[in-house]
Structures are given as C-alpha cells and as structure tokens.
C-alpha positions as CSV (number, residue, x, y, z in Angstrom):
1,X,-30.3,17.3,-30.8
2,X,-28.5,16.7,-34.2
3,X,-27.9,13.1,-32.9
4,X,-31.7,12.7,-32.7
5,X,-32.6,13.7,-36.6
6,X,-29.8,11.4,-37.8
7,X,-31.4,8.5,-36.2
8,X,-34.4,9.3,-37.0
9,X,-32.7,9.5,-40.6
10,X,-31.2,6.1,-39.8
11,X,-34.2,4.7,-38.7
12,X,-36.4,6.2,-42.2
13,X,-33.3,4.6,-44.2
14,X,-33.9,1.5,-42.4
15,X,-37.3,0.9,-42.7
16,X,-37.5,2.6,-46.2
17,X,-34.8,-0.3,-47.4
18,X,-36.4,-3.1,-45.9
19,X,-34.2,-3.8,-42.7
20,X,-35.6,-4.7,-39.5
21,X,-34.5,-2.0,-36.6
22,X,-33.1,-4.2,-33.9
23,X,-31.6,-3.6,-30.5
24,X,-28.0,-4.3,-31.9
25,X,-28.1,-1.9,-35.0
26,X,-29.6,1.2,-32.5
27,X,-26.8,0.0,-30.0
28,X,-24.1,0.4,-32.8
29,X,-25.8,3.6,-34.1
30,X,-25.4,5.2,-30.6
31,X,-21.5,3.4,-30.0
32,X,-19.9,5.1,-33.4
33,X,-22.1,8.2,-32.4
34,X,-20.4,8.6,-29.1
35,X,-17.2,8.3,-30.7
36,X,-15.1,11.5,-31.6
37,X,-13.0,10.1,-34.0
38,X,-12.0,7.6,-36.1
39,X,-13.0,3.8,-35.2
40,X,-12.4,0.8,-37.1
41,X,-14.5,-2.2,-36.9
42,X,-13.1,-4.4,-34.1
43,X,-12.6,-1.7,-31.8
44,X,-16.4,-0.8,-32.1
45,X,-16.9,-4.3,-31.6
46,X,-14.6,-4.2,-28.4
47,X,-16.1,-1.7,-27.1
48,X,-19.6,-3.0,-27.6
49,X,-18.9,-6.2,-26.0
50,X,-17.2,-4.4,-22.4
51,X,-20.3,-2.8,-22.2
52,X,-21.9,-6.4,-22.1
53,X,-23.5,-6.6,-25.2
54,X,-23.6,-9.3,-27.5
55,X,-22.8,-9.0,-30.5
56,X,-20.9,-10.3,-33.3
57,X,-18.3,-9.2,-35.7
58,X,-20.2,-10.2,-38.6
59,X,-23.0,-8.0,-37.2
60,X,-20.9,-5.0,-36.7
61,X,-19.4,-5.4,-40.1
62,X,-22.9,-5.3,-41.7
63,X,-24.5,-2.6,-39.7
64,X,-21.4,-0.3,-40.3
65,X,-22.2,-0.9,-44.1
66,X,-26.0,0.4,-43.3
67,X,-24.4,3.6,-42.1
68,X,-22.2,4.7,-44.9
69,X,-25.1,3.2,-47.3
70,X,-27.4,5.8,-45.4
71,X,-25.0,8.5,-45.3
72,X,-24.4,9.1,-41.2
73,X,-21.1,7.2,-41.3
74,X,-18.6,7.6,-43.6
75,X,-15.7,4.6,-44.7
76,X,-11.9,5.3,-45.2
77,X,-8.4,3.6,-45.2
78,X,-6.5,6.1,-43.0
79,X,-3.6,5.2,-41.7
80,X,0.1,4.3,-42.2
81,X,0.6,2.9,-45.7
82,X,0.8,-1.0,-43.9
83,X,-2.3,-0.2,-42.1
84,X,-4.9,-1.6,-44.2
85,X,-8.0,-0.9,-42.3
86,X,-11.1,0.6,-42.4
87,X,-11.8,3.1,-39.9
88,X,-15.0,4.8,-39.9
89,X,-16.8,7.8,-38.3
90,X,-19.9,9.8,-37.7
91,X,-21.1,12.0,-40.4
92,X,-22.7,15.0,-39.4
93,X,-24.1,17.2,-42.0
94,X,-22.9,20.4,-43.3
95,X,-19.3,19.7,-41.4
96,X,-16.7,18.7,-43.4
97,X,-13.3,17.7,-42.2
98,X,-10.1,16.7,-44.0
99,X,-6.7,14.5,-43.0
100,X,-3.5,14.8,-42.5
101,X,-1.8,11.4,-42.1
102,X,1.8,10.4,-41.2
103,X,2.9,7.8,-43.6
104,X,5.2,6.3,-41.5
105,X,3.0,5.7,-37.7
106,X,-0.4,6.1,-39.2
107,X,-1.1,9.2,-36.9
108,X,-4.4,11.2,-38.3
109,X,-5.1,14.7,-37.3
110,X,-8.5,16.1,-38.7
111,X,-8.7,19.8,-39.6
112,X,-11.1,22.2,-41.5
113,X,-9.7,24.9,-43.5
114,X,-11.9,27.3,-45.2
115,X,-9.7,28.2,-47.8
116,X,-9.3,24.6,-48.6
117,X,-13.4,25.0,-49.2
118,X,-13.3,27.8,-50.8
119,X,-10.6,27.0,-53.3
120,X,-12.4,23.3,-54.1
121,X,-15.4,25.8,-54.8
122,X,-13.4,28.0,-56.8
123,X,-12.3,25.1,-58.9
124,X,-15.4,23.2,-59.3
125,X,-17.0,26.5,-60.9
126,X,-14.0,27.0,-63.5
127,X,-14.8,23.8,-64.6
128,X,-18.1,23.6,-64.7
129,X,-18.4,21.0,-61.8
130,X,-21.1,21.7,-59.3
131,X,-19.7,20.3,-56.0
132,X,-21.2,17.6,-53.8
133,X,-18.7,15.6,-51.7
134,X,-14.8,15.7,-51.2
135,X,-12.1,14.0,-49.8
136,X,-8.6,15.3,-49.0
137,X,-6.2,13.3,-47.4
138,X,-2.3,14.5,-47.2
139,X,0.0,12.0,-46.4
140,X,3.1,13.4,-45.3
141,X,5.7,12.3,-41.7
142,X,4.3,14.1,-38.7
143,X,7.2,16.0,-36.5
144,X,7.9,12.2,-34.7
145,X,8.5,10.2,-37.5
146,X,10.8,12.8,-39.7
147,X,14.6,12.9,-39.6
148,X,16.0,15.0,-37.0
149,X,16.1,18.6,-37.6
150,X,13.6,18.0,-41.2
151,X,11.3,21.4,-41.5
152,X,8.6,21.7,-43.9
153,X,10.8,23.6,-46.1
154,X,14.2,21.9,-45.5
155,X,13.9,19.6,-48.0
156,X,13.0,22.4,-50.9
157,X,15.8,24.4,-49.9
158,X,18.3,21.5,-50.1
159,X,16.6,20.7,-53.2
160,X,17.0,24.2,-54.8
161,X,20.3,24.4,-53.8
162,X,21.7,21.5,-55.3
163,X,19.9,22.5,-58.5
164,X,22.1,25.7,-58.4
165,X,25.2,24.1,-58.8
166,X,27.3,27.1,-57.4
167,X,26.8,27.1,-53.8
168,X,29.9,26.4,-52.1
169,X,32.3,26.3,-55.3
C-alpha cells in the first residue's frame, strides 16, 4: 500500500517537473522498490536487463537522480574506503535507518536505534536546531576483518594500560 502513495508521489514529482512518465522510469521505480537493500547503479541495471528489459545505463543513471531529486530514493557512498560507488535505496517515510560499515570489506549492516533518535533530538533542541534529516554512518572492522582475538574494548584497555606505565614493573 505504501508502495502505491510513493508512486503516486513519484509520478506528481514527475509530471509537476516537467518529465515525461515512461515505461522505463516506472520499471526502475518498481526494480529499486523491490529491493531490500542497498543497490548501486549497474546492478539495477543488471537486474533490469535479465528481466528482458531494455534499457540503458545512461537511463538508469538519470532516473535514479529523479528519485533522490523527489525524495523516494536516497544516494550514498557506503562501502569499504576503495569502494567508490554509489549505492542507493528506497526511502520510505517516517523510517529512518543508520550504517555500520566495515572499512576494510565494505560489509553494511543497517540498524535503527531509538536512542540514537532520541539523543540527535536531544541535541538539536540544546542547540536550537529543529531536526529534518540525518545521516550516521560508523565505520569501524566487522568481527571478519579485525585481528584475531580484537573485542570492542580490547584496544581501550591496551590503550589505558600502556598510559599507566606501571603495569608489569
């Protein structure tokens, strides 16, 4: 049901901006829309084509730019710091999401926190800030791609104790 308002939203944005509504951009609407995740570009266009439409990069590229101009898709270099993509994704309104991203395989888990919310809230009041849009992305080495036997806190605690001087004198 959702899926329906936001193409009727796309469709307003399209015909409000001047764009002509064509087969391809309601085909690409409904691709990224049946996507749960993050896509970039040429794998929307791959996955376009194996369905045995045809359509070209160019034309992906420019239709994905419609989206994020009319808010239902949403642009962002995730990734491993080589990775210098775009990957985009379906915005539905009133959800917000953030990132965690391993810097070293590109691997991006999306998860809501409320207290993350809550405190961006919290902040945006002490300062006068009335909030309208955020983006948190924490870039860190998922459990994979850290050294053997590296916690969360192993690193602090190594830290601290080297700054102690004492320990094992």
């Amino acid at each position: 049901m959702a899926e329906i308002r936001e193409k009727e939203q796309f469709l307003a944005y399209l015909r409000g901006s001047g764009h002509r509504v064509t087969a391809e951009r309601l085909a690409l609407f409904d691709e990224i829309f049946a996507q749960h995740g993050h896509i970039d570009a040429e794998e929307l266009h791959s996955a376009m084509r194996s369905q045995g439409l045809k359509i070209s990069r160019a034309t992906v590229y420019r239709n994905l730019d419609l989206l994020v101009a009319s808010g239902l898709a949403s642009k962002q270099r995730l990734g491993g710091l080589s990775d210098r993509r775009f990957l985009y994704e379906h915005v539905h309104r009133g959800q917000r999401h953030d990132h965690l991203i391993c810097a070293a395989c590109g691997r991006v888990v999306e998860f809501v926190s409320p207290g993350i919310a809550a405190l961006q809230t919290e902040i945006c009041r002490a300062h006068g800030f009335v909030p309208t849009h955020h983006t948190l992305e924490i870039r860190s080495l998922c459990n994979a791609c850290a050294a053997p036997g590296e916690t969360v806190g192993s690193k602090q605690s190594s830290a601290g104790d080297a700054r102690g001087g004492t320990a094992g004198v």
